[in-house]
C-alpha positions in Angstrom: -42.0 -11.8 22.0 -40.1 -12.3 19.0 -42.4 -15.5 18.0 -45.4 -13.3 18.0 -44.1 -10.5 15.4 -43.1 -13.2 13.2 -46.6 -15.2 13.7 -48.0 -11.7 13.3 -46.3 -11.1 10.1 -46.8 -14.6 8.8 -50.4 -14.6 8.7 -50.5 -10.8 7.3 -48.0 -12.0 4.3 -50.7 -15.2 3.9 -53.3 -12.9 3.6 -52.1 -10.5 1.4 -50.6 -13.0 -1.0 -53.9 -14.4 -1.0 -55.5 -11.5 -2.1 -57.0 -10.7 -5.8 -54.1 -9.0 -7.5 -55.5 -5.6 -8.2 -56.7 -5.6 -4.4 -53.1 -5.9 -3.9 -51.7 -3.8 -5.7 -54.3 -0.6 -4.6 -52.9 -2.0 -1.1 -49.4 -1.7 -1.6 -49.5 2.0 -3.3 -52.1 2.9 -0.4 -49.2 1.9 1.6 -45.7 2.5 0.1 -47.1 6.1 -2.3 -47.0 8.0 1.6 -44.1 6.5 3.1 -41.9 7.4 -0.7 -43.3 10.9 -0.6 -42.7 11.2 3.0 -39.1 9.8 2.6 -38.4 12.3 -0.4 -39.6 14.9 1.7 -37.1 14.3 4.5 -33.9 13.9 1.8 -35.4 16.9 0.4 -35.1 19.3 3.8 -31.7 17.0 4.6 -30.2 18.5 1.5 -31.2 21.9 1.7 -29.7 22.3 5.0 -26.9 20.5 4.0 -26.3 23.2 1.1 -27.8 25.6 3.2 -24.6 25.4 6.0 -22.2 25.2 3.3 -22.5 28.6 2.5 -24.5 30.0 -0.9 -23.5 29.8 -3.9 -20.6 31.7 -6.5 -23.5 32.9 -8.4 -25.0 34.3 -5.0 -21.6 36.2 -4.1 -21.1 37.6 -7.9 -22.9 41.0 -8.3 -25.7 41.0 -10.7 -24.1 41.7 -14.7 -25.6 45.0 -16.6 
């Protein structure tokens, strides 16, 4: 099984690198730009519930000033 991935993979690197660069390149952002926002998203909803369970802030307990 494992020598199929790895064929798999090897003739999908071969073709990419063989690729015009700008072809490439609008491949690579068509791929990574979703799976970065995607990842930012999850960090993003892992640290607000994170700070979320910690309790609110010292600004959030004072009362508001006058």
């Amino acid at each position: 099984m494992f020598d199929g991935v790895a064929g798999w993979w090897d003739n999908a690197e071969l073709w990419l690198a063989q690729l015009w660069f700008p072809l490439q390149f609008v491949l690579v952002i068509a791929v990574l730009g979703p799976l970065c926002l995607g990842v930012a998203w999850l960090i993003d909803r892992i640290v607000d519930r994170v700070g979320a369970w910690f309790g609110p802030s010292r600004d959030e307990d004072c009362p508001p000033r006058s």
